[in-house]
HTML snippet that shows the backbone in 3Dmol.js (N, CA, C, O; Angstrom):
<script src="https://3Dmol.org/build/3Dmol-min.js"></script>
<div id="view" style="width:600px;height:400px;position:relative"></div>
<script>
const pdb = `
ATOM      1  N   UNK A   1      93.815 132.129 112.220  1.00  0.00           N
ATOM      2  CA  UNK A   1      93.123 131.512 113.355  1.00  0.00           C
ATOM      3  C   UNK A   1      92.153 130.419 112.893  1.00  0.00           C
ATOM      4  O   UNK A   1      91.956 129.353 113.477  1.00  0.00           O
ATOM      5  N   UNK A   2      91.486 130.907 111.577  1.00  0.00           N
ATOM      6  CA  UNK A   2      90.485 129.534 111.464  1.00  0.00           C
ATOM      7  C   UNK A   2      91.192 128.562 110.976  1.00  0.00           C
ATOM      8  O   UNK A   2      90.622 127.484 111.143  1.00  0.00           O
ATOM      9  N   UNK A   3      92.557 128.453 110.247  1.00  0.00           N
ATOM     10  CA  UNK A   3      93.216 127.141 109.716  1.00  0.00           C
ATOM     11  C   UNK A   3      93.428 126.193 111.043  1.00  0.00           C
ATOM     12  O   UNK A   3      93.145 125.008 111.217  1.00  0.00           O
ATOM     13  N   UNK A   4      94.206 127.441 112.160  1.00  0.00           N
ATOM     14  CA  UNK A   4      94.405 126.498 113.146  1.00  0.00           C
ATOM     15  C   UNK A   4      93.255 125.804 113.782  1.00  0.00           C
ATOM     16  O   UNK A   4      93.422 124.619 114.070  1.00  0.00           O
ATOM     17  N   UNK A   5      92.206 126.317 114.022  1.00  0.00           N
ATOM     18  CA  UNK A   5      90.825 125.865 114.735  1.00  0.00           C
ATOM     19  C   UNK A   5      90.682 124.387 113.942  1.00  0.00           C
ATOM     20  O   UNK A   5      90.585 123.340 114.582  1.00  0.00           O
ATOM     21  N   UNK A   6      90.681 124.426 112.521  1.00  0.00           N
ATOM     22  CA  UNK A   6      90.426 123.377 111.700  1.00  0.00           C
ATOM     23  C   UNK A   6      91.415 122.306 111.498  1.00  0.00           C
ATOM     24  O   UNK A   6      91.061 121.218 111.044  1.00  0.00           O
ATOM     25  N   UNK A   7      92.639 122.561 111.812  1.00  0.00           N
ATOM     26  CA  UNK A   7      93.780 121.695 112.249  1.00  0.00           C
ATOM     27  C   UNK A   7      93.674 120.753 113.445  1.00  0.00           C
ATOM     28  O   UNK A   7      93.890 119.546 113.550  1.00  0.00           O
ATOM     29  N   UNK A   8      93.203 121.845 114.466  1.00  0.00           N
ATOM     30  CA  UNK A   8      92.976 121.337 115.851  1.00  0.00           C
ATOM     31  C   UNK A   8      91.969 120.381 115.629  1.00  0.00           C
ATOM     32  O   UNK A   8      92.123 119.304 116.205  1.00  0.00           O
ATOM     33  N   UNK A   9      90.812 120.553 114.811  1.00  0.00           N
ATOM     34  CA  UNK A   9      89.605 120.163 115.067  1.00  0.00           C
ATOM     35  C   UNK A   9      90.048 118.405 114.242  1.00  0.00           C
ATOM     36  O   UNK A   9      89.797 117.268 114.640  1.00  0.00           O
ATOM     37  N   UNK A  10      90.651 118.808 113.211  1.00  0.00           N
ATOM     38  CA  UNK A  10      90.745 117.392 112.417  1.00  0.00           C
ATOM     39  C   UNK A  10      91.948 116.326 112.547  1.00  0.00           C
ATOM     40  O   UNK A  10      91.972 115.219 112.010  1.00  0.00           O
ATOM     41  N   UNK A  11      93.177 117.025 113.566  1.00  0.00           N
ATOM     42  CA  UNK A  11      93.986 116.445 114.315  1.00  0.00           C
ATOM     43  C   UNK A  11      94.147 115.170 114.885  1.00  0.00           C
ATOM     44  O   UNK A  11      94.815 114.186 114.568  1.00  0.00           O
ATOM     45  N   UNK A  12      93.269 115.461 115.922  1.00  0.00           N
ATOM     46  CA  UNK A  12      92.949 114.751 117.223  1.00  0.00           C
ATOM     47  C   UNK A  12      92.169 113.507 116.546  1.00  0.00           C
ATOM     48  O   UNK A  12      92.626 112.365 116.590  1.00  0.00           O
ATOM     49  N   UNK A  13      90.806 113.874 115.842  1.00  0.00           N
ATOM     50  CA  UNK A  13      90.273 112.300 115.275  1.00  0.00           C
ATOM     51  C   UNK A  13      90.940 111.924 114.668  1.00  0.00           C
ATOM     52  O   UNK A  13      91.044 110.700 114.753  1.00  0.00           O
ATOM     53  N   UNK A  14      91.725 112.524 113.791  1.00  0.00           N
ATOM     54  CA  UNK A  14      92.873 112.133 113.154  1.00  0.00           C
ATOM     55  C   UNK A  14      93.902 110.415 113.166  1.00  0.00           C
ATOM     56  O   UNK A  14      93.827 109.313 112.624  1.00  0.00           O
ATOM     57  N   UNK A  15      95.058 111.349 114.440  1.00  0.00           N
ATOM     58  CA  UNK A  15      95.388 110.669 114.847  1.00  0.00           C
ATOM     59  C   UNK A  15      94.809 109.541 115.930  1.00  0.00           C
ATOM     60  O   UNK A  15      95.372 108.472 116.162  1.00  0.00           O
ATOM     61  N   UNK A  16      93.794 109.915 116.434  1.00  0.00           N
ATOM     62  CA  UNK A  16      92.990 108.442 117.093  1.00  0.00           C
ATOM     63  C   UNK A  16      92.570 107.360 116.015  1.00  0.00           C
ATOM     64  O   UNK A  16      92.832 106.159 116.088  1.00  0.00           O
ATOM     65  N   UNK A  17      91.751 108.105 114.828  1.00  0.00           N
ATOM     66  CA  UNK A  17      91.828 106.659 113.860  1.00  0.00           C
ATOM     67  C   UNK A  17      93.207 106.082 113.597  1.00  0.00           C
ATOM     68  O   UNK A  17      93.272 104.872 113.817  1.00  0.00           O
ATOM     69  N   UNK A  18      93.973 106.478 113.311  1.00  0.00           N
ATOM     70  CA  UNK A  18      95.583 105.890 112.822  1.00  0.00           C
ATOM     71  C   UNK A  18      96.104 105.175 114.232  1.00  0.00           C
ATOM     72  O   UNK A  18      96.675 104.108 114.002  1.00  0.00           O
ATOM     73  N   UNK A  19      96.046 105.464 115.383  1.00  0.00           N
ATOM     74  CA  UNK A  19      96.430 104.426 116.535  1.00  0.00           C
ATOM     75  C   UNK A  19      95.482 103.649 116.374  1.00  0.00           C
ATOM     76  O   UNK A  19      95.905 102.550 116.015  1.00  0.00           O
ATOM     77  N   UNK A  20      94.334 103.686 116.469  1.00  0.00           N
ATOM     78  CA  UNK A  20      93.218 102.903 116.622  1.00  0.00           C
ATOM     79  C   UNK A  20      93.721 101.500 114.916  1.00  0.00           C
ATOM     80  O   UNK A  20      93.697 100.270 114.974  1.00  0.00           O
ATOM     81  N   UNK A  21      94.022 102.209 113.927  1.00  0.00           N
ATOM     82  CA  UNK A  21      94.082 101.033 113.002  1.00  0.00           C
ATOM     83  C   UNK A  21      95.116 100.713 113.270  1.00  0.00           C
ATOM     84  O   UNK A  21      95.048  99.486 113.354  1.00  0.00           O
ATOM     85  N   UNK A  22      96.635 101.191 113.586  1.00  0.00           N
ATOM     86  CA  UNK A  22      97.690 100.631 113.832  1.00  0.00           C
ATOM     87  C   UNK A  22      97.672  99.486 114.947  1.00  0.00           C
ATOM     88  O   UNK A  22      98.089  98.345 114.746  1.00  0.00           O
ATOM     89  N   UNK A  23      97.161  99.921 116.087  1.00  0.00           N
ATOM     90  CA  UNK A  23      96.643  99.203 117.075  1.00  0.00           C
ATOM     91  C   UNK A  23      95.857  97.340 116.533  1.00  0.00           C
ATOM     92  O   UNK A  23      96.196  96.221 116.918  1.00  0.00           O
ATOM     93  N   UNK A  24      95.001  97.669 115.758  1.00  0.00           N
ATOM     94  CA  UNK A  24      94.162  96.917 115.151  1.00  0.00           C
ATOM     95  C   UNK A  24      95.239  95.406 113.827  1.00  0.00           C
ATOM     96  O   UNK A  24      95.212  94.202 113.575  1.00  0.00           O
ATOM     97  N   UNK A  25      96.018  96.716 113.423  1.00  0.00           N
ATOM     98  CA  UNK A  25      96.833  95.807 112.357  1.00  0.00           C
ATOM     99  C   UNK A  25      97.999  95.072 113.747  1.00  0.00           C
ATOM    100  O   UNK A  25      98.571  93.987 113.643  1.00  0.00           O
ATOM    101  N   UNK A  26      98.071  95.760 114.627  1.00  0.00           N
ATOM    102  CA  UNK A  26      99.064  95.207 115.143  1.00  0.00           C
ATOM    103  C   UNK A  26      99.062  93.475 115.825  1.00  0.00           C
ATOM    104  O   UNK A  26      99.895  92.573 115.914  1.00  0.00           O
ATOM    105  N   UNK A  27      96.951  93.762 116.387  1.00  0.00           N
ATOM    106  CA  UNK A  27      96.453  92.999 116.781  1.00  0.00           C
ATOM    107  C   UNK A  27      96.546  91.484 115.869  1.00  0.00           C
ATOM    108  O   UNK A  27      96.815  90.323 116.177  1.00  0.00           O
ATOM    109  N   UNK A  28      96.228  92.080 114.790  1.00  0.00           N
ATOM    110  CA  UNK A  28      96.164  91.210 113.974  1.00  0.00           C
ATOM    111  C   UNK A  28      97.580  90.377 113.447  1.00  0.00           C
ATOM    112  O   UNK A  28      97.563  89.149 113.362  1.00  0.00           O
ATOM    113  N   UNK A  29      98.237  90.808 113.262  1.00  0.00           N
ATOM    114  CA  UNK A  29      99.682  90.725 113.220  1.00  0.00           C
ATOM    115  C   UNK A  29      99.758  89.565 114.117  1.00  0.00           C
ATOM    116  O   UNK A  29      99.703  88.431 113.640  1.00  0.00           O
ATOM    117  N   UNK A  30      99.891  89.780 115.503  1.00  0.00           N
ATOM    118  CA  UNK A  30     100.424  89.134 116.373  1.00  0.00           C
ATOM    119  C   UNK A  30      99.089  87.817 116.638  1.00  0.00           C
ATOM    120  O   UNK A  30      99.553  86.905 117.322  1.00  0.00           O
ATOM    121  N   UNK A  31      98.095  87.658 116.370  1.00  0.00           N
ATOM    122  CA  UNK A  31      96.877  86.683 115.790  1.00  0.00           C
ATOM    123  C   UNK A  31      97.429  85.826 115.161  1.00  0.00           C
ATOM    124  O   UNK A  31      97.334  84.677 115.594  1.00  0.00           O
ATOM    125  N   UNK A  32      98.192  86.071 113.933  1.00  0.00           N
ATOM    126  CA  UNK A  32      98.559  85.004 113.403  1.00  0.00           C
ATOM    127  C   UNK A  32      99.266  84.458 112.788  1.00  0.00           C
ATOM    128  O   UNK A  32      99.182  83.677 111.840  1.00  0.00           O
ATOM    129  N   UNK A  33     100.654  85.241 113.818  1.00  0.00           N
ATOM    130  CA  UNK A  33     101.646  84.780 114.343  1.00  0.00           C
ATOM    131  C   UNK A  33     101.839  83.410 115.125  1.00  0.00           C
ATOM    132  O   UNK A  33     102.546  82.403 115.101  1.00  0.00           O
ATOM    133  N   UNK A  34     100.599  84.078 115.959  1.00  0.00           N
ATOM    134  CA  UNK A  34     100.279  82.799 116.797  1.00  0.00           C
ATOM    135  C   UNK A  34     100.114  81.733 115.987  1.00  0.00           C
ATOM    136  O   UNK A  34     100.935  80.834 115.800  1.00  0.00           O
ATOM    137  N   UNK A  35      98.951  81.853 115.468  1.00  0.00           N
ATOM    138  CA  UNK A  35      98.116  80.885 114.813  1.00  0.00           C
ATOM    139  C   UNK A  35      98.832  79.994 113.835  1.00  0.00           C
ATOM    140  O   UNK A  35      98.551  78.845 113.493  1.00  0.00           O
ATOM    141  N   UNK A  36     100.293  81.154 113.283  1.00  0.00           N
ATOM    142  CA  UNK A  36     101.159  80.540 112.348  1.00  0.00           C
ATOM    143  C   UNK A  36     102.514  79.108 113.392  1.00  0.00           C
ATOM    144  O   UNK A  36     102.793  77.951 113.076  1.00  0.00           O
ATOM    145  N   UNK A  37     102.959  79.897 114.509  1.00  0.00           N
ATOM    146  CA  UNK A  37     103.559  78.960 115.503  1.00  0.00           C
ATOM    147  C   UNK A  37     102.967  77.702 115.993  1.00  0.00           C
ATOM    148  O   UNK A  37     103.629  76.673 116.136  1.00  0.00           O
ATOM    149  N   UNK A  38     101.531  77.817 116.283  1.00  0.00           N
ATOM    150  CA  UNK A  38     100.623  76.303 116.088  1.00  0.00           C
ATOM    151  C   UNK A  38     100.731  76.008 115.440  1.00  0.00           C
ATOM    152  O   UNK A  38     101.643  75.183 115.477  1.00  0.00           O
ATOM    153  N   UNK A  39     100.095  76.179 114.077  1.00  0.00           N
ATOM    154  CA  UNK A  39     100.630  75.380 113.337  1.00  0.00           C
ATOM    155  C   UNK A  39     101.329  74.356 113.322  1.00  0.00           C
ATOM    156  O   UNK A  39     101.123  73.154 113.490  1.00  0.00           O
ATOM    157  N   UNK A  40     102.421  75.162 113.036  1.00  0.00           N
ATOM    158  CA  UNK A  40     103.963  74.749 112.800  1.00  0.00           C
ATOM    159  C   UNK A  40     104.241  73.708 114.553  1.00  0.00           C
ATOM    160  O   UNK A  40     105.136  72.864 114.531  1.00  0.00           O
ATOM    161  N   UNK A  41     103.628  73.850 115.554  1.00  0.00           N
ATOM    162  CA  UNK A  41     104.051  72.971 116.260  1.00  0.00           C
ATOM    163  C   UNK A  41     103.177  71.852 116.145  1.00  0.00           C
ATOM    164  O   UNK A  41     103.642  70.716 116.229  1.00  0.00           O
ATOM    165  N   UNK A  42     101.698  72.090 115.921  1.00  0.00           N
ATOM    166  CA  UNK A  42     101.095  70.573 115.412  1.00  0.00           C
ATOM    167  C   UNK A  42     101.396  69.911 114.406  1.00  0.00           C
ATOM    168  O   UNK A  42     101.263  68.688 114.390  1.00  0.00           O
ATOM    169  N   UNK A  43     101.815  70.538 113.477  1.00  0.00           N
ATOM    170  CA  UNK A  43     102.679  69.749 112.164  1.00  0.00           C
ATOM    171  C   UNK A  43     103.653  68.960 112.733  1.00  0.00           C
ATOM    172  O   UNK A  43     103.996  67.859 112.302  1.00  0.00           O
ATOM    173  N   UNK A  44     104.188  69.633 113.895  1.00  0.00           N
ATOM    174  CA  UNK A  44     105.271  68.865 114.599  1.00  0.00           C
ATOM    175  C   UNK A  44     105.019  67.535 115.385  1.00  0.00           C
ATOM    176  O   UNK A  44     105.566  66.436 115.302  1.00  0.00           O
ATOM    177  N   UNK A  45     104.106  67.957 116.100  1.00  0.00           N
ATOM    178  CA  UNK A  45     103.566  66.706 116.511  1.00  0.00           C
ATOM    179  C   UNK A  45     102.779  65.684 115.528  1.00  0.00           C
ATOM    180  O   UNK A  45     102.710  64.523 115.931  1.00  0.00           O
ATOM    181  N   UNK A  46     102.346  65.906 114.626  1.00  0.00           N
ATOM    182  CA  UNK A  46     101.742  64.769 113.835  1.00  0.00           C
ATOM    183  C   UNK A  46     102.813  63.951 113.303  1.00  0.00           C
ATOM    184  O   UNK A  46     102.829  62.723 113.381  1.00  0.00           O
ATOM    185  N   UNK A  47     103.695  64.657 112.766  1.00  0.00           N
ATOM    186  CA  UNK A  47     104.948  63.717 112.680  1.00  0.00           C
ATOM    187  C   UNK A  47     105.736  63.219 113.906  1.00  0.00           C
ATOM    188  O   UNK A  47     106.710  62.482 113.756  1.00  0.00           O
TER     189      UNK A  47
END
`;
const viewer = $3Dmol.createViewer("view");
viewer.addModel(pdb, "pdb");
viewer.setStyle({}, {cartoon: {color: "spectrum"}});
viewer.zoomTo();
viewer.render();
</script>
C-alpha cells in the first residue's frame, strides 16, 4: 500500500512536468519553423 500511495503521489507531477516540457519543446519547435520559413521567404524576396 505505501509503494502505491508513493507511485500515486509522484505520478501525476510526474507526468504533468513531461507534457508541460513536451508541450514547451513542441512550442518551440514550431517557433522556428516559422522563423526558419521567413527567412527563407525574405531571402526570396531580396533576390
Amino acid at each position: 500500500m505505501r509503494l502505491a500511495s508513493k507511485f500515486r503521489h509522484f505520478s501525476i507531477p510526474g507526468i504533468l512536468d513531461t507534457l508541460g516540457t513536451l508541450s514547451t519543446l513542441d512550442t518551440l519547435s514550431t517557433l522556428s519553423t516559422l522563423n526558419f520559413r521567413h527567412l527563407i521567404v525574405t531571402i526570396i524576396h531580396i533576390y
